[in-house]
NUTORBA-907663 format. One record per residue: x, y, z of N, C-alpha, C, O in turn; residue in three letters. Coordinates in steps of 0.1 Angstrom, whole numbers, plus 2048, in hexadecimal, padded with zeros to 3 digits. Each point is the difference from the previous one (the first is absolute). Layout:
XYZXYZXYZXYZAla/...
! end
This chain:
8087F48007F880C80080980D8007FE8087F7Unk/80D7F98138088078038068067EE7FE80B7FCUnk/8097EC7FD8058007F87F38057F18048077F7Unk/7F47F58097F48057FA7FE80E7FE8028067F5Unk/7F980181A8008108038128067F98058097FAUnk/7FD7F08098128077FC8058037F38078097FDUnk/7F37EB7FB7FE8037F37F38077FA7FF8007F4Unk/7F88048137F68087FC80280F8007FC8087F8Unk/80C7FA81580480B80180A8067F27FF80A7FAUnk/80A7EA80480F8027F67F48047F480180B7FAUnk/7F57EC8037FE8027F37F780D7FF7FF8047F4Unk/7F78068177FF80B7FF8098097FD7FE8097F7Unk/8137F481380780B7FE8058037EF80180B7FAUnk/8017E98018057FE7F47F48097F38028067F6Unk/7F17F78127FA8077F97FD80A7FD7F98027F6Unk/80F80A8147FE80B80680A8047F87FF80C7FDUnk/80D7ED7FC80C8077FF7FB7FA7F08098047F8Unk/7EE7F58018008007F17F680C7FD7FE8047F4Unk/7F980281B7FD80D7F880480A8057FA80A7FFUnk/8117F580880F80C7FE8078027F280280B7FBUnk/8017EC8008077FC7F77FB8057F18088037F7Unk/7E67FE8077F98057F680280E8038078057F7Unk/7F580481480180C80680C8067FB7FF8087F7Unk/80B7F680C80B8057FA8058037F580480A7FAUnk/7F87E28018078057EE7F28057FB8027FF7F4Unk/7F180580D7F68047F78008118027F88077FAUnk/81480080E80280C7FF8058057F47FD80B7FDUnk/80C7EE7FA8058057FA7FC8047F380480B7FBUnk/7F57EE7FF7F98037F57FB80F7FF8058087F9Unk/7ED7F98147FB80F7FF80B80880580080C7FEUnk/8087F180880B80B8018068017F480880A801Unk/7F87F27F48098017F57F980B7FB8088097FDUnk/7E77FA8007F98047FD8068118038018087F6Unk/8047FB81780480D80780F8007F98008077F6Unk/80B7F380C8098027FE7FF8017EF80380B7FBUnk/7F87E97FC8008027F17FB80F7F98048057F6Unk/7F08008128008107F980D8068018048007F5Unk/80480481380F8087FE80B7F57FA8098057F9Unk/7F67EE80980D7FC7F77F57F07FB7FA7F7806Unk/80880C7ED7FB7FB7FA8037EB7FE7F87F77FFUnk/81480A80380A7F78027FB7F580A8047F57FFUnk/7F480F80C7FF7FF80F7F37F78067FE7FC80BUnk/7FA8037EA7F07FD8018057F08067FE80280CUnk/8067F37F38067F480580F7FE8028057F5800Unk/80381680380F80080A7FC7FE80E8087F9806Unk/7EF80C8017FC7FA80C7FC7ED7FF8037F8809Unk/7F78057EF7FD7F48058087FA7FA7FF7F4802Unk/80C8107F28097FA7FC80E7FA8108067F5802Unk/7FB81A8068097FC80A7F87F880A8057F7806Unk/7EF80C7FB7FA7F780B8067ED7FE8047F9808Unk/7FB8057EB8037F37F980E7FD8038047F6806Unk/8048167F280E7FB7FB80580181180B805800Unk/7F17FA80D8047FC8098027F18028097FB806Unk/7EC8007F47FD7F380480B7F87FD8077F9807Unk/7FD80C7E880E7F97F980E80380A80A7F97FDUnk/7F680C80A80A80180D7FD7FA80D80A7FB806Unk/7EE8057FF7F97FC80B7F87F28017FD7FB80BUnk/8007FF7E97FB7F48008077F480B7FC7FC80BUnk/8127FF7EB8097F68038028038148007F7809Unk/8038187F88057FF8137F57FE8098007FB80BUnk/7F280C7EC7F57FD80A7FB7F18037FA7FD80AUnk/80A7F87EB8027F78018057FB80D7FA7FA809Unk/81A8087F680A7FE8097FD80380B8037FA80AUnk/7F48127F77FA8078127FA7F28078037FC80BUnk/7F07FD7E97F57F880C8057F58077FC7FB80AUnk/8148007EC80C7F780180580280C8017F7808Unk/80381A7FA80E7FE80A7F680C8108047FF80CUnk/7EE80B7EE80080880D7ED7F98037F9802809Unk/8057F77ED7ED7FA7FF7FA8097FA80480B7FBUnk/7EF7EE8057F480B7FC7FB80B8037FB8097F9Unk/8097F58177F780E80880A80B7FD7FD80B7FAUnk/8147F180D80780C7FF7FD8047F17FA80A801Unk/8097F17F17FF8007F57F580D80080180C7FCUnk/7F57EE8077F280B8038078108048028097F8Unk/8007F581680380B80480A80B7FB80080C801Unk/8097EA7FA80A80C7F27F98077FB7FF80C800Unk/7F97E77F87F58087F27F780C80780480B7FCUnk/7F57F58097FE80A80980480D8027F980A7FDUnk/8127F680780580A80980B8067F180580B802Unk/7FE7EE7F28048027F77F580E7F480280B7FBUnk/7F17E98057F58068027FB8108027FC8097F9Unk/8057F68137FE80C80580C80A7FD7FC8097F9Unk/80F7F880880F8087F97F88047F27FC80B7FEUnk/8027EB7F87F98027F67F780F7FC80280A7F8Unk/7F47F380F7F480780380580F7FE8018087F7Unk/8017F881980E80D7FF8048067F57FD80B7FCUnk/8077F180280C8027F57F880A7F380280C7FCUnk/7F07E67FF7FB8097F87F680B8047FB8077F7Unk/7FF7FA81A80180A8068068118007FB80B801Unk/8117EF7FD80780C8028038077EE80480B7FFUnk/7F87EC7F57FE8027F27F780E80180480B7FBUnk/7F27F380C7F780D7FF7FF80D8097F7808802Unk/8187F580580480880480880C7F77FD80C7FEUnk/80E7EE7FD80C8017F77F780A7F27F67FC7FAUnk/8128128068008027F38098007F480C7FE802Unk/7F08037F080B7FD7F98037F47FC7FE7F6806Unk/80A80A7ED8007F17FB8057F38077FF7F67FAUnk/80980C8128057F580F7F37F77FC8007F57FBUnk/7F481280A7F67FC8067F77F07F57F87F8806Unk/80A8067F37FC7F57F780C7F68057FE7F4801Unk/80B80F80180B7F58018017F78118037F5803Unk/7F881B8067FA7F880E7FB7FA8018017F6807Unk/7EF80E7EF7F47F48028087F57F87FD7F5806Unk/80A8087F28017EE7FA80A7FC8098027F47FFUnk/80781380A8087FB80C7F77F88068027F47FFUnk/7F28118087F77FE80A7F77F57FA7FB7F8808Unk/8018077E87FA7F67F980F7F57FF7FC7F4802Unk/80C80C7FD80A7F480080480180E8047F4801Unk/7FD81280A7FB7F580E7F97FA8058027F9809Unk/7F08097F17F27FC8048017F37F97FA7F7803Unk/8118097EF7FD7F27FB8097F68057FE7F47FDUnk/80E81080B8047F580A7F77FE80A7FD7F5803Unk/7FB8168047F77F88067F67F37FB7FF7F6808Unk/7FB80B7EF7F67FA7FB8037F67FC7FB7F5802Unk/80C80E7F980D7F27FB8087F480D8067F67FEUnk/7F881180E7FF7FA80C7F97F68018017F4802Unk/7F28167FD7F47FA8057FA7F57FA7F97F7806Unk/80A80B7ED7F87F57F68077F68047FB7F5802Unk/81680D8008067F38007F87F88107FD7F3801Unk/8018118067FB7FF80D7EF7F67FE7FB7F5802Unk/8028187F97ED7F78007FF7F77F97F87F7803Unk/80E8097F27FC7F37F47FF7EF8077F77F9804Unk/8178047FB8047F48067FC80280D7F97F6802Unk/80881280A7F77FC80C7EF7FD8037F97FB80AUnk/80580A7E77EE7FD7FF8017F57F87F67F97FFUnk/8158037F97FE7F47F78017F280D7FA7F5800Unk/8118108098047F580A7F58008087FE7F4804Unk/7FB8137FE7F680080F7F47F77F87F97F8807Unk/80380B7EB7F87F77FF8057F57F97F87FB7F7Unk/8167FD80A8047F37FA8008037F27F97F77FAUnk/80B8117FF8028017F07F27FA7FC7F57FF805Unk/8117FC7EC7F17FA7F87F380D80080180C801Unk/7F47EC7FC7F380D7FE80480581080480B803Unk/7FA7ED8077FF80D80E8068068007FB80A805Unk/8137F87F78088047FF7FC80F7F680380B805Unk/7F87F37F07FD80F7FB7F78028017FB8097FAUnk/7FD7EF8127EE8088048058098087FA80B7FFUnk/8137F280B80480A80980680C7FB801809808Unk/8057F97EC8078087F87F680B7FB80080D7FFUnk/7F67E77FB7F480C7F97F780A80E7FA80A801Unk/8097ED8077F980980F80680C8047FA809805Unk/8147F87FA80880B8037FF8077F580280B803Unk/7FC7F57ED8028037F37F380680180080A7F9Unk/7F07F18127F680D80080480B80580280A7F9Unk/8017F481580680A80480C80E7F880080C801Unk/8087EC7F980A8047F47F48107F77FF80C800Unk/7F97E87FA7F880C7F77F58088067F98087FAUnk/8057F58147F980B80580A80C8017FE80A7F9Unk/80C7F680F80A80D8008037FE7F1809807804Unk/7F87F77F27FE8027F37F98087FB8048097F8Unk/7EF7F480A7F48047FE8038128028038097F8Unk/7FA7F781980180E80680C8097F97FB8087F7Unk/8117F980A8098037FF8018097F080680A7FFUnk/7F47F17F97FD80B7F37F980780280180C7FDUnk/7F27EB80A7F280D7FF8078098087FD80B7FBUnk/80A7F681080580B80B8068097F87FE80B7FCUnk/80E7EC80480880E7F47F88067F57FF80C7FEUnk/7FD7EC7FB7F580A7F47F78088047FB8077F7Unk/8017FC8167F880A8078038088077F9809804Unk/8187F280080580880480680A7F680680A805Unk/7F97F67EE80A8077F37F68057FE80080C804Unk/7F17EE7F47F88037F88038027F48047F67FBUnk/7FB8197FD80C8037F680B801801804808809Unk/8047F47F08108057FE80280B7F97FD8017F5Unk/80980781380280D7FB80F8048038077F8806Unk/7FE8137F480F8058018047FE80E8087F8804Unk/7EF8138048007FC80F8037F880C80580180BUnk/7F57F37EC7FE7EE80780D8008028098027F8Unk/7F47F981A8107FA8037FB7F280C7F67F9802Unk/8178088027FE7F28097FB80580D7FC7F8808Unk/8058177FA7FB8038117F08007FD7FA804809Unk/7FC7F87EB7F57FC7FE7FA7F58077F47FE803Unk/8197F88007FB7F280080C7FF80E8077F6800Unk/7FA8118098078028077FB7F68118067FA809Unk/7E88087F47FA7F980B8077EF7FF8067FA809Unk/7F48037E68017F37FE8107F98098017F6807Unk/8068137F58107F78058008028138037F8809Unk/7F78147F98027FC8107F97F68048037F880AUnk/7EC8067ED7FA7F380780A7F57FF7FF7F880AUnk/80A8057EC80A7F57FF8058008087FE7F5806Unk/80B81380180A8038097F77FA80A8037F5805Unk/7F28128007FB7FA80C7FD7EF7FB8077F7804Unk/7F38087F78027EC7F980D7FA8028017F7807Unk/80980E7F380D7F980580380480D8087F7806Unk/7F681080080380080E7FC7F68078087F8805Unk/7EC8077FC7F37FB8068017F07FB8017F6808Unk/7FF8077EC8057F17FE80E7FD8058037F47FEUnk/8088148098097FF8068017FA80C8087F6803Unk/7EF8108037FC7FD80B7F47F48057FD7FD80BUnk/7FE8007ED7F87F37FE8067F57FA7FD7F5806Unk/80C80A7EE80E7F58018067FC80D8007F5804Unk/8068168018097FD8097FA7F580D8077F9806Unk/7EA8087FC7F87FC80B7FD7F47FE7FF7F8809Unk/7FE8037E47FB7F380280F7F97FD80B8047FDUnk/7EE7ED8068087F27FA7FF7FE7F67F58047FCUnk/8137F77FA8037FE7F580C7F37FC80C800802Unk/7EB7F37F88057F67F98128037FD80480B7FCUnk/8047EB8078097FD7FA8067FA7F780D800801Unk/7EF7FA7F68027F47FB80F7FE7FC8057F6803Unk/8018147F680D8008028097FC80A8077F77FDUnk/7F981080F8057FC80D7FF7F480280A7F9804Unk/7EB8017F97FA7F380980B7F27FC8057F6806Unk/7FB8127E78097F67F480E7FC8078057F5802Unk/80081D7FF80C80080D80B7F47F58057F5802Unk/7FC8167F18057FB7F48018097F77F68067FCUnk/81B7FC7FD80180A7FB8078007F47FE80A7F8Unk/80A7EA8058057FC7F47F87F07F67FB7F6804Unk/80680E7F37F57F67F880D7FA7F380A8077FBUnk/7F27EF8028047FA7F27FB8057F58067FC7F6Unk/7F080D8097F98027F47FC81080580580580AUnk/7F28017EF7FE80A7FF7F18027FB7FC7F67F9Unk/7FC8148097F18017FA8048007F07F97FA7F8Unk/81580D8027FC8017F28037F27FA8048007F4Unk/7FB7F78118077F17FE7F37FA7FA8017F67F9Unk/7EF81080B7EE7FD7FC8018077F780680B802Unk/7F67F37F17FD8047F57F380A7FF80080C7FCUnk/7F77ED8087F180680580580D8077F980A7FDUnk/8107F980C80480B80A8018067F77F980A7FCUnk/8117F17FF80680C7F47F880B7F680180B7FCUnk/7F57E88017F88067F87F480A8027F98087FAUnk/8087F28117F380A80F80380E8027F8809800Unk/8177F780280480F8057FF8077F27F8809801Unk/80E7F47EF7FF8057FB7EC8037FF7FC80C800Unk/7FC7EB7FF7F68038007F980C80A7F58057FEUnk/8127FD80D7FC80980D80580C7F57F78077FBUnk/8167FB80180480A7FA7F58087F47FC80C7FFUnk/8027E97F97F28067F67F38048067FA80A7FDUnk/8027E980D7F480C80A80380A8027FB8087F8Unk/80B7FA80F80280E8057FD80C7F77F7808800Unk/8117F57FA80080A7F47F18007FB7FC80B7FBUnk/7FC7EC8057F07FF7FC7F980980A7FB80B7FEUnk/8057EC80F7FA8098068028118047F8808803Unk/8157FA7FC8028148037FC8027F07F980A7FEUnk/80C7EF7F87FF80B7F77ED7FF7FA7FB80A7FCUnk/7FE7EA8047F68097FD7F98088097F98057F7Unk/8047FF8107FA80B8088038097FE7F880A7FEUnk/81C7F78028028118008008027F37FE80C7FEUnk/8027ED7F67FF8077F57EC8057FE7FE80A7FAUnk/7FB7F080A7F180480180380A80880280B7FAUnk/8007F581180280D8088068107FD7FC80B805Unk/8157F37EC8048087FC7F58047F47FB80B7FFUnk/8017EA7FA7F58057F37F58078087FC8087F8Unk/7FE7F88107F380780680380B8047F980A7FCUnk/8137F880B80A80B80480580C7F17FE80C802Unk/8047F17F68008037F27F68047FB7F77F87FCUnk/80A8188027F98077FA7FD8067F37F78077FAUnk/8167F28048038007F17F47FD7F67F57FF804Unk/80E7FF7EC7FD7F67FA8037F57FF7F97F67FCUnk/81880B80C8027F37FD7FC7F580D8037F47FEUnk/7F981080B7F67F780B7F58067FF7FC8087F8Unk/7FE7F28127F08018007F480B8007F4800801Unk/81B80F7FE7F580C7FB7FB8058107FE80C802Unk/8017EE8047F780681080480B806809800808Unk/7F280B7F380280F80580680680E808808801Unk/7F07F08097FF80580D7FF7F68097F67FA7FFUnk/81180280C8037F88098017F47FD7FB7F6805Unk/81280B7EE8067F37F98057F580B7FD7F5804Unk/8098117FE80D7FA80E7F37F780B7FE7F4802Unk/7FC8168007F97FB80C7F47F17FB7FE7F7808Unk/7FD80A7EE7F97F87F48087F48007FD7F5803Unk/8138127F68057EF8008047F980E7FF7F4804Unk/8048158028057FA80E7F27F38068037F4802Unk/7F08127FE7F47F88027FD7F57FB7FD7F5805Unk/8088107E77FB7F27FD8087F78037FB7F4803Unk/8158117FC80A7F58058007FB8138087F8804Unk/7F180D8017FB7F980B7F87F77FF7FE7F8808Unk/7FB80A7EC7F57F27FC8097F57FF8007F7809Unk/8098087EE8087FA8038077F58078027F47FEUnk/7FF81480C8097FC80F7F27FA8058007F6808Unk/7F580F7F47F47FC8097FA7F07FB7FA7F8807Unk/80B8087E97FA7F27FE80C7F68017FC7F4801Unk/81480F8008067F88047FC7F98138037F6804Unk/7F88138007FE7FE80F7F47F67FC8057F5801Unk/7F280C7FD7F67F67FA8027F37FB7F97F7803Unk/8138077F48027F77FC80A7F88058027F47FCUnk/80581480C8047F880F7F87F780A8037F4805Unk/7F28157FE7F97FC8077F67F07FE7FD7F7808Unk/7FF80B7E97FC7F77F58097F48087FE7F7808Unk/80D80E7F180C7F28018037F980E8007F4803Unk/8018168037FE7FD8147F57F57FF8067F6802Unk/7EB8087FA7F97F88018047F17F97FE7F6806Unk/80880B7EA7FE7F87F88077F88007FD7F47FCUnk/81281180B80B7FA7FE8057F28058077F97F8Unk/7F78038147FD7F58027F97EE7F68027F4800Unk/7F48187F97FA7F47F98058037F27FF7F67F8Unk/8068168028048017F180D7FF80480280280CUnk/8097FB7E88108018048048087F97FD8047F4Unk/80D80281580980D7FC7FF8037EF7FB8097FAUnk/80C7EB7FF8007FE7F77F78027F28038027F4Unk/7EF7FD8157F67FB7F67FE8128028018067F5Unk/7FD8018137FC80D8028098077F97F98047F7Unk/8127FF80780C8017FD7FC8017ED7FB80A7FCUnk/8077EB7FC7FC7FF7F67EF8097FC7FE8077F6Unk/7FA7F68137F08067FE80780F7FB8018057F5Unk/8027FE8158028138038088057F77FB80A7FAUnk/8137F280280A8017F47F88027F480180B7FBUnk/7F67EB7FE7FA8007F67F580A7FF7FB8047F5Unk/80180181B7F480B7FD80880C7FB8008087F7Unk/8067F881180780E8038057FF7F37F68047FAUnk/8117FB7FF8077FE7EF7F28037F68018057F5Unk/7F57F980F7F18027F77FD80F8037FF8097F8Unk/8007F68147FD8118068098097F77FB8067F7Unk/8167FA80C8048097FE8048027F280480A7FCUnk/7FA7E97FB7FF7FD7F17F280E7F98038087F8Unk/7ED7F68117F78047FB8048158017FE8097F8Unk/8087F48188028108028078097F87FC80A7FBUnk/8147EE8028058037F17F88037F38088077FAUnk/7F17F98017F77FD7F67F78078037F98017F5Unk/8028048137F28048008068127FE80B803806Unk/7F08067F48038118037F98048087F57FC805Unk/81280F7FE7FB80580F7F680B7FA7FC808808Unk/8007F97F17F18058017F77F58037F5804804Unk/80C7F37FB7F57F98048007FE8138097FB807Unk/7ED80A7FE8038058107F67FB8097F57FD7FCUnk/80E80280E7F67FA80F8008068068088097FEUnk/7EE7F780E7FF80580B8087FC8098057F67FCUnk/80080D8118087F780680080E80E80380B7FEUnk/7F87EF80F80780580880C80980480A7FC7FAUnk/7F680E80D80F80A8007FC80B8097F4802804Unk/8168038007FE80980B80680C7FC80A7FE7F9Unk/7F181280A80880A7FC7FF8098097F77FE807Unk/80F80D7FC7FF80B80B7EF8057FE7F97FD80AUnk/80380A7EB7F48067FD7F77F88027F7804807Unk/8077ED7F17F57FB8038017F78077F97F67FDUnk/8108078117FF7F48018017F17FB8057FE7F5Unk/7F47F88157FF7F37F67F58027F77F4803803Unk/8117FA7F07F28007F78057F77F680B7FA802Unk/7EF8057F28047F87F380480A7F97FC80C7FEUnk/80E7EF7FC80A80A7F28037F47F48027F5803Unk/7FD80F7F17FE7FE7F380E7FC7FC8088097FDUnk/7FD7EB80280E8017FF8017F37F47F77F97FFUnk/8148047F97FE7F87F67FE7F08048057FC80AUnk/7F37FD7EE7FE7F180580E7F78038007F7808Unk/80F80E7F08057F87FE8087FE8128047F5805Unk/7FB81A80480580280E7F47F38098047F7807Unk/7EF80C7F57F77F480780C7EF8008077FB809Unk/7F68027E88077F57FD80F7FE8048037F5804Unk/8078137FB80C7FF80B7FF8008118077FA808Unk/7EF80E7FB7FC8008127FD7F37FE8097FA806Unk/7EF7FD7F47FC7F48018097F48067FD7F7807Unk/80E80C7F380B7F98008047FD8128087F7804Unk/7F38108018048048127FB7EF8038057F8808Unk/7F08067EF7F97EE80780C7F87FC8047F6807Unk/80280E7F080A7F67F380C7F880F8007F6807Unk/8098187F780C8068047FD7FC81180A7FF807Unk/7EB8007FE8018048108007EF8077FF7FF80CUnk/8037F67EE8087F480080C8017FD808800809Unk/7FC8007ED80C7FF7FA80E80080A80A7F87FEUnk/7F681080B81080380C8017F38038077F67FCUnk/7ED80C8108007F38067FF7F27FF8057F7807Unk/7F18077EA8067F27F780A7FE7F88037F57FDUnk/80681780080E7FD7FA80A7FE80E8097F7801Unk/7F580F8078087FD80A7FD7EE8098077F7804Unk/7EF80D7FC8007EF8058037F57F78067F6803Unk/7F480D7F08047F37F78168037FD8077F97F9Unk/7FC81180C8118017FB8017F980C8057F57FEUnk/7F880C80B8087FC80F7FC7F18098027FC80CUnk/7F57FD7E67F97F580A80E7FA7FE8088037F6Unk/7FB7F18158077F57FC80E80980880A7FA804Unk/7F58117FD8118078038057FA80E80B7FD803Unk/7EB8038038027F881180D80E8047FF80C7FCUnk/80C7EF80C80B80980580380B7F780380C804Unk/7FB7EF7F180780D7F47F580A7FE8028097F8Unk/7F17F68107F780D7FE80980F8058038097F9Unk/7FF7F581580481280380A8067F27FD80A7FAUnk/80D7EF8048068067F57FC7FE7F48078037F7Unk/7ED7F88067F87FF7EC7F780C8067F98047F7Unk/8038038157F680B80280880B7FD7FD80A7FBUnk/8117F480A80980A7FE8028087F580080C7FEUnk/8037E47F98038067EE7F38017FA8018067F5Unk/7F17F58117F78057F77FE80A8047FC8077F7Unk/8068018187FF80E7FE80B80C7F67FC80B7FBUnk/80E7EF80480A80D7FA7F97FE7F08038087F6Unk/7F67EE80A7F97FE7EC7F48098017FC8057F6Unk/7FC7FE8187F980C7FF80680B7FA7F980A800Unk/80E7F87FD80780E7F67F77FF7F97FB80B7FCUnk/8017EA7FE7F78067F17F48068037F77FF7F8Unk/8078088127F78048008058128007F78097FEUnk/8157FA80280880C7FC7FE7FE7F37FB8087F8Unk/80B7EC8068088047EF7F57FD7F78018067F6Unk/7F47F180B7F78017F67F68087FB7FC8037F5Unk/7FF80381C7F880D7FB80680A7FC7F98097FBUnk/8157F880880980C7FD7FF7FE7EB7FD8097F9Unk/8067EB8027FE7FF7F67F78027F68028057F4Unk/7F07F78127F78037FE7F980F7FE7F78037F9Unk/8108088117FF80C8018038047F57F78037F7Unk/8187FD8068098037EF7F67FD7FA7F88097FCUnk/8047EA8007FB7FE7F37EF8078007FA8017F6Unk/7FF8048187F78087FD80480C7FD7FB8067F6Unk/80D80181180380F7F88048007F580280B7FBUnk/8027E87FB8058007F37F18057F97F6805804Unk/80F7F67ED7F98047F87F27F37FE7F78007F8Unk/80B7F58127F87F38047F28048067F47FE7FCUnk/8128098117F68038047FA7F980E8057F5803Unk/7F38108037FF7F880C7F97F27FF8037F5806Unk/7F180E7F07FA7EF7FE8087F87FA7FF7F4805Unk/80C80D7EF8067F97FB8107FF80A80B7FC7FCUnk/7F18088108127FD8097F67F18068077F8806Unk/7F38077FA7F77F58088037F27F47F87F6802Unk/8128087F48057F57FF80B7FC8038037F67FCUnk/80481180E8067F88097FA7F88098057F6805Unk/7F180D7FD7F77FB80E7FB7F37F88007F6806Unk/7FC80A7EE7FC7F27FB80F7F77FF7FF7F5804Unk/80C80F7F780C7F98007FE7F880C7FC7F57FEUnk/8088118117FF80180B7F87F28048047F5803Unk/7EE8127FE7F77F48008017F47F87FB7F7807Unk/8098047ED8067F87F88057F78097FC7F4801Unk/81081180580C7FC8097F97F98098037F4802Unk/7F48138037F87FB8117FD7F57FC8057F6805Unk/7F18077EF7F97F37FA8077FA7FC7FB7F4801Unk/81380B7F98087F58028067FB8068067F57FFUnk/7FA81480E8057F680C7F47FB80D8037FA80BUnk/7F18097F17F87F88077FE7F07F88037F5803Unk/7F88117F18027EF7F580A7FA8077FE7F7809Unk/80D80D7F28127F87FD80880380E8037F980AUnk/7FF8127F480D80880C7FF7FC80C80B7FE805Unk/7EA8018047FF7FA80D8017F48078007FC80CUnk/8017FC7E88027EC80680D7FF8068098037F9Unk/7F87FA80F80D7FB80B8067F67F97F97F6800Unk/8128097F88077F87F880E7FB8098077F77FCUnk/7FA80D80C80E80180A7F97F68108087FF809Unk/7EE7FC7F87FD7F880C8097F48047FB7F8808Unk/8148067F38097F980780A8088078097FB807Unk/7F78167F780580480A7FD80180E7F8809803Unk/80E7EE80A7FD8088087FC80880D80A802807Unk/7EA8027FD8008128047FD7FC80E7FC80B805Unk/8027EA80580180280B8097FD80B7FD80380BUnk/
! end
């Protein structure tokens, strides 16, 4: 019984810190929105450093659950975290061109934090529920959580900006970062109090014959984590920059663009949370696997039809703006059909990570490690994706990367995920 409550407790806390973890990195997008009016360059250099942390920070956050555990591990991230915050705090302080280079300091320490953290919750929610489907029922349970601070975290800043104007700066959204500050504090101090699993320690084992990149399936997993990523940041913020876009060459919306896309792209975060939630129920009786394949193949139709369709053809859709409040705004069908994708994509983490890491036994802390530093692609892909929308492509046609992408995902739920390596082995 004792031991029951102890892991109930672990797997709240764990849950608490997968919707820390959305909170953070879902700042950076609508902040691009403020910084991209003065440097043009800038619209995804924040969530580009948020990322390209991870590619440094993956492999030691790893070595941390190895050599100080989970909890301490936590408490770095944390208190790393919060320095972060700070940092780009003091961005809208700073006048003068300094000031763009403080906030991506403060966005590339926030991504060693997070890059912490993920290494932390994954495998501790895959362990607590025994891998296999419980294993990602527990993942997708922290992963609602995940897209509820998902959810919030655009609509805030988008209402916090409204329009972007010459004016718009970061002391606009100045509330948002202290509530963070008080959140990392405050989960500071709630880490520190509870118990927390060791499984490492327990192994009380530190040199191995083999290695995680020794599974084929791993291998293929991380690179697979790397193309999510890149799926899920880049479509939202490209709907979010096109709605934002007053142009001709986005979506035309005159007046409380920013604030518009920020909403719809909280739809978003809002049906990923949903289809977490979906999964939390199903998962048990469907396998990772089979869901995994279903959602790949939607999501590739969705964002095939959104491509193709012109943005005069338009919907209604929910949105929030300073003047009118929440109301319905007129925005093109093809942004409906990409928000859709939130059901696709809001499995995907937690079934690529569980199907890379079944079978790893001892070699998980360090295959969480290296699939975290392959979260970079979540820098480098939407960062790519940005280029090829300011090109002469355009924002609906940067959205074939995202089918490449998806491609990738569906060939390694088919093929890429079978454990071909089960005579190494891992206990």
């Amino acid at each position: 019984m004792e031991k029951k409550q102890s892991n109930m407790v672990a797997i709240v806390t764990m849950c608490f810190i997968f919707a820390m973890i959305s909170f953070v990195t879902n700042m950076a997008a609508p902040f691009g929105n403020i910084w991209g009016n003065q440097y043009p360059w800038s619209k995804m250099a924040g969530n580009l450093m948020n990322f390209a942390a991870y590619l440094f920070m993956g492999i030691p956050a790893g070595k941390m659950l190895l050599k100080i555990g989970y909890k301490n591990t936590t408490l770095v991230a944390l208190a790393t975290g919060f320095v972060g915050i700070v940092i780009q705090w003091i961005s809208s302080k700073v006048t003068g061109g300094s000031a763009i280079y403080i906030y991506l300091l403060g966005a590339f320490v926030c991504g060693f934090c997070v890059c912490m953290l993920n290494t932390v919750v994954n495998p501790m929610l895959n362990i607590l529920g025994g891998g296999g489907n419980k294993g990602n029922q527990y993942i997708q349970i922290g992963g609602t959580l995940n897209s509820l601070t998902g959810t919030l975290t655009p609509l805030l800043v988008g209402a916090l900006i409204g329009t972007v104007t010459a004016s718009t700066s970061m002391s606009d959204v100045a509330p948002l970062l202290f509530i963070a500050m008080g959140v990392f504090a405050l989960a500071f101090v709630i880490i520190s109090l509870v118990k927390i699993p060791e499984p490492a320690k327990e192994r009380n084992a530190t040199v191995y014959e083999h290695s995680a990149w020794n599974f084929r399936h791993f291998v293929l997993g991380a690179i697979a984590i790397f193309f999510y990523v890149g799926i899920e940041i880049g479509i939202p913020s490209q709907v979010n920059f096109f709605l934002a876009d007053a142009s001709s060459k986005g979506a035309g919306i005159a007046v409380n663009g920013a604030a518009i896309g920020g909403a719809i792209a909280a739809i978003y975060w809002l049906l990923m949370m949903v289809g977490r939630m979906c999964s939390t129920f199903i998962s048990g009786k469907v396998s990772t696997r089979t869901q995994m394949i279903s959602v790949c193949t939607v999501a590739i139709v969705l964002v095939l039809i959104a491509i193709f369709i012109p943005k005069t053809v338009t919907v209604n859709m929910p949105g929030y703006s300073a003047a009118d409040g929440f109301a319905m705004f007129q925005v093109p069908l093809s942004c409906l059909l990409l928000v859709l994708c939130g059901l696709c994509t809001s499995v995907m983490w937690g079934a690529i990570f569980n199907l890379a890491v079944e079978g790893l036994g001892k070699y998980t802390e360090a295959a969480s490690g290296i699939f975290m530093m392959l979260v970079v692609g979540g820098g480098i892909m939407p960062f790519i994706q940005e280029l090829i929308a300011k090109g002469p492509a355009g924002y609906m046609n940067s959205y074939w990367l995202v089918i490449a992408m998806l491609c990738y995902l569906l060939y390694y739920a088919l093929v890429g995920c079978k454990n071909v390596n089960k005579d190494i082995p891992v206990d």
